[in-house]
C-alpha positions in Angstrom: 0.0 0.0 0.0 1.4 3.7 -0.9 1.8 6.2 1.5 -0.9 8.4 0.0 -3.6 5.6 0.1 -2.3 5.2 4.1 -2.5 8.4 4.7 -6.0 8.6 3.6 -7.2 5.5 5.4 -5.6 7.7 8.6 -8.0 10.5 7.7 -11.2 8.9 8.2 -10.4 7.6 11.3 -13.1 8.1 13.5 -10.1 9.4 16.5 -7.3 10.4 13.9 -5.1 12.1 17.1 -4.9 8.8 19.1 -3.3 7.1 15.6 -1.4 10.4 14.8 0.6 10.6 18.8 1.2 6.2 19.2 4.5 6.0 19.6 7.4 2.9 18.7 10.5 2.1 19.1 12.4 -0.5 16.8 15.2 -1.9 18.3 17.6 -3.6 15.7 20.2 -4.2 18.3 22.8 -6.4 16.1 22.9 -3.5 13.6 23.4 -0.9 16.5 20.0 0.7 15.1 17.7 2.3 17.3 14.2 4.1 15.6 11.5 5.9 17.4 8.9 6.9 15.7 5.6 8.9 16.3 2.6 7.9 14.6 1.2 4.9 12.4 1.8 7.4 9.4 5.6 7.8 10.8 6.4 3.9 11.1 4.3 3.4 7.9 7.1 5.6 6.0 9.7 4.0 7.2 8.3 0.3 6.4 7.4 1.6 3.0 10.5 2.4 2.5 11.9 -0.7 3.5 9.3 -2.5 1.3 10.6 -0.3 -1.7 14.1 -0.4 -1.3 14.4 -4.6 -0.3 12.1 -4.9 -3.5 14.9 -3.4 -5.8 17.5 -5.6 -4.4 15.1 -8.1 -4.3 16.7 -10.5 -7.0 19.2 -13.7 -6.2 19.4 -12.7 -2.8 19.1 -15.5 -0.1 16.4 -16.8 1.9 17.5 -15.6 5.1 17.7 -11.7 3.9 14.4 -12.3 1.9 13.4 -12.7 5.1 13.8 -9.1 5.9 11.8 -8.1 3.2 8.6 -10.2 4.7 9.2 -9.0 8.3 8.4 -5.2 7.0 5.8 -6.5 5.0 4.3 -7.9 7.8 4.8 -4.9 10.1 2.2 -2.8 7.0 0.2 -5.7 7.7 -0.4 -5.5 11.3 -0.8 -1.3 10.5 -3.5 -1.6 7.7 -5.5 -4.2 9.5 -5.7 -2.5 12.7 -6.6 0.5 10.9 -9.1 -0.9 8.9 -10.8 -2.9 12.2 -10.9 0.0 14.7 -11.3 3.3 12.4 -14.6 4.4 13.5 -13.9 3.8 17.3 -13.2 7.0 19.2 -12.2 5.8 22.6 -8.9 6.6 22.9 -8.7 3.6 26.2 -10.3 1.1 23.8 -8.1 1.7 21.1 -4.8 1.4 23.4 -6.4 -2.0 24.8 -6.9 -3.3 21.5 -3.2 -2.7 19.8 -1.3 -4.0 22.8 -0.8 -7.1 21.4 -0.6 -5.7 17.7 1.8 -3.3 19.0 4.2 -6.4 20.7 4.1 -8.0 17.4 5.4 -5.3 15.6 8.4 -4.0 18.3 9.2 -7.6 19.1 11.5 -10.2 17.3 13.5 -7.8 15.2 17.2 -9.1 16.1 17.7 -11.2 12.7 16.5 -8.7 10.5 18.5 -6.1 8.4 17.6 -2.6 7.0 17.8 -2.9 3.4 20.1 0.5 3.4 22.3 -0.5 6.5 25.9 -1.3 5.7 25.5 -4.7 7.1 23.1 -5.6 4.4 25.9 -4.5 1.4 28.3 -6.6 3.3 26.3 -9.4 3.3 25.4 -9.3 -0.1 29.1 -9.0 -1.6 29.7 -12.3 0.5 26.5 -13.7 -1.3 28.4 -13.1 -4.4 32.1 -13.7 -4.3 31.5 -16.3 -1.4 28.3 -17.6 -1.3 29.4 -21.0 0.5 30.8 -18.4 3.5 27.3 -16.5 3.7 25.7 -18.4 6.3 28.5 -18.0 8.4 28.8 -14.1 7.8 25.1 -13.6 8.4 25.2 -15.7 11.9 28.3 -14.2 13.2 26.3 -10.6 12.4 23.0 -12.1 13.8 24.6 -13.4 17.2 24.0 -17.1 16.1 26.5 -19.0 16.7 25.4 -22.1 16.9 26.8 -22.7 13.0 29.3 -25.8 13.3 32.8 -23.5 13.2 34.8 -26.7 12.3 33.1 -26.5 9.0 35.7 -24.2 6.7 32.9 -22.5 4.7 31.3 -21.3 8.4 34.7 -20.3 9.7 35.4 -17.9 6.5 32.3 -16.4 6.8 33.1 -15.8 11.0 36.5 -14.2 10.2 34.9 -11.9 7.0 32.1 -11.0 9.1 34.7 -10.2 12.4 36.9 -7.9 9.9 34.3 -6.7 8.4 32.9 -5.6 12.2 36.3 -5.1 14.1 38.9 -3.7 11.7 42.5 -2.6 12.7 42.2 1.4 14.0 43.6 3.3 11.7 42.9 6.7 10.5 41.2 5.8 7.6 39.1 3.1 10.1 38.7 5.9 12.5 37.5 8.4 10.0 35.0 6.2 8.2 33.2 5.0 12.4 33.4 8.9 12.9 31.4 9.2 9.4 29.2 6.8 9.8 28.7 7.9 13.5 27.6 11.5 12.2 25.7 10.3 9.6 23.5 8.2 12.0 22.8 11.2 14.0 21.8 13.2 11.5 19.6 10.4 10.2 17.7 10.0 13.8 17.4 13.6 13.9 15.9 13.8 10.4 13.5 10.8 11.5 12.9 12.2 14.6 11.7 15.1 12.6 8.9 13.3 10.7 6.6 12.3 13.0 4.9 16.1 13.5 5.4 16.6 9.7 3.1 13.1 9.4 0.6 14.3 11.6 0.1 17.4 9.8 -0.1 16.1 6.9 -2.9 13.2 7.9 -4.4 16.0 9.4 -4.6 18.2 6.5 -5.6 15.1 4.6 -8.6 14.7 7.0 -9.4 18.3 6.9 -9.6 18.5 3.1 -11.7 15.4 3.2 -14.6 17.7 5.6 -14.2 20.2 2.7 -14.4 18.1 0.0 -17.7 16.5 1.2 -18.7 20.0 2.5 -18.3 21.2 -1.6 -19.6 17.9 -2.9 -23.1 18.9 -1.0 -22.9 22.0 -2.2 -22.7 21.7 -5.5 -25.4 18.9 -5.4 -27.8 21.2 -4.0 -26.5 23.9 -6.4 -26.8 21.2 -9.2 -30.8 20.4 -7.9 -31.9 24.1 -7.3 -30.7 24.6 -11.2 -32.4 21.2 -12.2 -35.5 22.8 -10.4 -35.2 25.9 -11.9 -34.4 25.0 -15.0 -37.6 22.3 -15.2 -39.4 25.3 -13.9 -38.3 27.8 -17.1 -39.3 24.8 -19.6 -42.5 24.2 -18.3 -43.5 27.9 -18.4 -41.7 28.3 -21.8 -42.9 24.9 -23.3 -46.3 26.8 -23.0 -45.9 29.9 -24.2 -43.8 28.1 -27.1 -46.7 26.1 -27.9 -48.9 29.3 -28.0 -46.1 30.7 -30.0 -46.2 27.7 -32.4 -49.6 27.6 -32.5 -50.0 31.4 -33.5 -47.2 30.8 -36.5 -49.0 28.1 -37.8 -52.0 29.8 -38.3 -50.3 33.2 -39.3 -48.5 31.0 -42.1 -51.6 29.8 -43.4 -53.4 33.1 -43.3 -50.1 34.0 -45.8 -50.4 30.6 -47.8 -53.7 31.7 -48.8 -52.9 35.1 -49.2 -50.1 34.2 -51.2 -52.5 32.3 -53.4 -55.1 34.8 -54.1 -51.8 36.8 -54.9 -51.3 34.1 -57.5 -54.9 34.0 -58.4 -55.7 38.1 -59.0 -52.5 38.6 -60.3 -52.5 38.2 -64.1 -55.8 40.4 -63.5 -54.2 43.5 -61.4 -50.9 43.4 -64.3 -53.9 43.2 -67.3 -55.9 46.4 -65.5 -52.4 48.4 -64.9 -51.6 47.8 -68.5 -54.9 48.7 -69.9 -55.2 51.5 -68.0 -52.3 53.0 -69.4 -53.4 51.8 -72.7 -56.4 53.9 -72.2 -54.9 56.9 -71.1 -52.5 56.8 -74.1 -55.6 56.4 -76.1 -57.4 59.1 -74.2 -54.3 61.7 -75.1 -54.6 60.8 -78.4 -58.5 61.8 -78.9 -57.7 64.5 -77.0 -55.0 65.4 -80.1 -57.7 65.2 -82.3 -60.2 66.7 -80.9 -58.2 70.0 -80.6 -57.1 69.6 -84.2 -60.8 69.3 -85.3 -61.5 72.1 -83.5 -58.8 73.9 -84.8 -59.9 73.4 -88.1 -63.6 74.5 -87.5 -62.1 77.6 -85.8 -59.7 78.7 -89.0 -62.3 77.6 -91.8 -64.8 80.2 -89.6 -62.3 82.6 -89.7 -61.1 82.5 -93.1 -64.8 82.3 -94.0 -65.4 85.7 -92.6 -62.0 87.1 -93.5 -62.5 86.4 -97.1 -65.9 85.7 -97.9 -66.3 85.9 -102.0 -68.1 89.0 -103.5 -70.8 86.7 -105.4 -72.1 86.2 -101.5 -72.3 89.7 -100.2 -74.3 90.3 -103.9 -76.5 87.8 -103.4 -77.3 89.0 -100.4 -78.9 92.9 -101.7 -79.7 91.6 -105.1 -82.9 90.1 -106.3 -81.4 86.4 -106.8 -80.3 85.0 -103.2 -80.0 81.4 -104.8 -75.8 82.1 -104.2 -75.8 82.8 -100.4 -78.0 80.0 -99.6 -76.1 77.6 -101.7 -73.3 78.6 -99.8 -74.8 78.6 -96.2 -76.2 75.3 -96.9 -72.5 74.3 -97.9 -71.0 75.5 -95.2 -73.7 74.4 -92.4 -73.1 70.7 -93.8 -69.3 71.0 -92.6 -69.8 72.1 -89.9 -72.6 69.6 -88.9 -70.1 67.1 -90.0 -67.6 68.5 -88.0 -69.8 68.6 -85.2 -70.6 65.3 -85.0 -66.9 64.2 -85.5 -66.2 66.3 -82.5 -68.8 64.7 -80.3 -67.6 60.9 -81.0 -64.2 62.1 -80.5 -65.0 63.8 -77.2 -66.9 60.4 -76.1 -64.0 58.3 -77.2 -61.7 60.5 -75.3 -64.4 61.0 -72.3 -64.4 57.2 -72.2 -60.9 56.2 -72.6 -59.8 58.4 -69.4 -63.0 57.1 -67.7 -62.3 53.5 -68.4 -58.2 54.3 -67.7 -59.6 55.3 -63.9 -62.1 52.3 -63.9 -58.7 50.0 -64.0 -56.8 51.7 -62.0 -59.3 51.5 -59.2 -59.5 48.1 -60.1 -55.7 47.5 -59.7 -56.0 49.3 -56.5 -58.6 47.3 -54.9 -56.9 44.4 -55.7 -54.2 45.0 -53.6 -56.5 46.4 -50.9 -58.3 43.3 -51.0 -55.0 41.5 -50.3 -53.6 43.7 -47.5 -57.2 43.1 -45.6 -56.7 39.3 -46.4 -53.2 39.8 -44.9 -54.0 42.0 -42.0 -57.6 40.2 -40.8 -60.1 37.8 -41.9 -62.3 38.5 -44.9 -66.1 37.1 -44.4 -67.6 35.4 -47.3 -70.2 37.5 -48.5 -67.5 40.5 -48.2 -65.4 38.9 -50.4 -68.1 38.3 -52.7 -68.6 41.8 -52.8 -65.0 42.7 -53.7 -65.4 39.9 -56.2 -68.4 41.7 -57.9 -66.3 45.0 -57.8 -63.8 43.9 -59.1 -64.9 42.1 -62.3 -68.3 43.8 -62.8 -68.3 45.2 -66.3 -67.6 49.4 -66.2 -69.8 52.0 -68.1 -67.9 53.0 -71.1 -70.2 56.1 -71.7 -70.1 55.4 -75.4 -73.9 54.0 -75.0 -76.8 54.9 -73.0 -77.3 52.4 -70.1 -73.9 50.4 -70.6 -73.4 49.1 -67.2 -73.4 45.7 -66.7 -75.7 43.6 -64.6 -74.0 42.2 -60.9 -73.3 38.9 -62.1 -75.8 36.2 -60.6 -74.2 34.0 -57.5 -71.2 35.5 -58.2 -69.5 32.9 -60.5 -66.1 34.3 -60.9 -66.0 34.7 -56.9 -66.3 31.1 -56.8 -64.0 30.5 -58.9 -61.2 32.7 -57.3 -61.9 30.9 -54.2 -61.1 27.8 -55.2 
């Protein structure tokens, strides 16, 4: 198990103080080792460590160092069990009654074990290697077993490497290296030493962050319902006035499909009265040319008349014989009745064309009124069969006397825009 998963298993202890201030003391007296440590997240360290670093030298090594390996192993053992048995009991008295014995097992028995980064352990894996048949020896003579058979050669080797290796001549450069290693133990105990209150901050930060995690976790999980709420409130509300909204298009697009079709329907009929309308008016103007011109003419054949009248008129006149004058009168009023009527048709035909030019432009005009009220509102029936009438009733041209046309019975082309 990593430290990180222990020291989360720490944090939701139920008492994490009591596990955070239990204090042991490993006593590996053959390797002149002496550990105290402060905490199950301080003596958990240190066994990981051991785990770790007997692992990596873990490969042709010898039962009996192997061996070493296990006995940390079993120490995390003891530590993760207990844990996970007692974590929600708070009574501090209960929990020292129950690790007693848990405790013993761990502090007890540690004499033929070696620290995977003591210089023991090197020493004992060189002999391993350039004399393996001398490493049971070695590793008793270090152990304090000496029950080995010291007749046998092999055993008595690994005695006398394991004696120099321990009690070598004193010499400066012997000296130097005890004083060395000396200092270098203290300052490891004192580093060690050390770790404990850093271990029991940390848990405790671990624990603390764990309260705040599950504090933000509710949180947002109310946050996460009140927006689920509100949100299911908004759609309801909007999923009706959507649907009014939908609803309201729906018609409105049909009210402009069928607009758009009598746009279709009336028109060829609005373009046919704009076009003859201005046909009319052009044909209007042009009347209106002629009639002038006709006028013109009966205007300077009257004044020429008077301005040069012949003599054989004015004799005619005072003499006897009047046969001349009336000829000529008679002449003369026979133009001018001509002319006469000439200017009448012409003045109907004009009168008619500007009268049946405003007929279609009304015409036009109400056809687009008709749409916009078909666009704006709803036209009734019989309305519309008015506008229908209107609209294609024949106009009086004024040319004859009682021209108009009859309103045509059940209004037949109304039905037939309809449709």
């Amino acid at each position: 198990m990593t430290q990180t998963e222990f020291r989360k298993k720490l944090s939701e202890t139920a008492n994490t103080d009591w596990f955070n201030s239990v204090e042991f003391e490993m006593n590996y007296s053959h390797l002149n080792l002496s550990f105290e440590f402060k905490g199950f997240g301080h003596l958990h360290k240190f066994v990981n460590q051991q785990i770790r670093g007997w692992g990596k030298l873990s490969e042709n090594l010898p039962n009996e160092l192997i061996a070493s390996k296990r006995h940390f192993e079993s120490i995390e053992n003891h530590l993760v069990n207990f844990t996970d048995s007692y974590r929600s009991q708070e009574s501090e008295a209960s929990l020292k009654n129950y690790f007693r014995s848990t405790k013993n097992q761990i502090q007890n028995n540690t004499n033929s074990y070696f620290t995977y980064d003591c210089p023991e352990t090197d020493f004992l894996i060189e002999v391993y290697k350039n004399h393996p048949k001398s490493f049971i020896g070695a590793y008793s003579y270090l152990t304090g077993n000496l029950n080995q058979n010291i007749n046998n050669k092999d055993n008595l080797n690994g005695y006398l490497l394991a004696y120099e290796f321990t009690l070598k001549d004193s010499t400066e450069i012997t000296e130097r290296r005890n004083k060395d290693k000396l200092s270098l133990s203290r300052l490891r105990t004192k580093f060690e030493n050390s770790l404990p209150e850093l271990e029991s901050q940390l848990i405790e930060h671990l624990k603390n962050n764990t309260k705040k995690y599950e504090e933000y976790s509710k949180a947002i999980d109310d946050f996460k319902e009140d927006k689920e709420k509100t949100y299911s409130d908004w759609f309801i509300n909007t999923k009706g006035d959507f649907e009014k909204f939908s609803s309201k298009s729906d018609k409105r697009l049909k009210e402009l499909e069928n607009t758009y079709q009598e746009k279709l329907k009336l028109e060829e009929p609005a373009k046919y009265w704009s076009e003859r309308a201005k046909k009319l008016k052009k044909q209007g103007w042009m009347a209106l040319g002629v009639l002038i011109a006709l006028i013109l003419i009966v205007v300077s054949s009257l004044g020429k008349l008077l301005w040069t009248t012949p003599e054989q008129i004015y004799e005619s006149f005072f003499s006897g014989d009047k046969s001349a004058a009336i000829r000529w009168s008679i002449i003369y009023i026979t133009f001018i009745s001509f002319m006469a009527f000439a200017i009448r048709a012409v003045t109907k035909v004009m009168f008619s064309s500007f009268h049946l030019a405003r007929d279609c432009e009304e015409r036009h005009t109400l056809t687009y009124f008709y749409l916009s009220l078909l666009k704006d509102s709803t036209v009734d029936k019989e309305d519309k069969k008015l506008i229908m009438q209107a609209l294609f009733s024949r106009a009086e041209t004024g040319l004859l006397k009682d021209d108009a046309s009859p309103t045509m019975p059940n209004d037949i082309v109304g039905k037939f825009m309809s449709k």
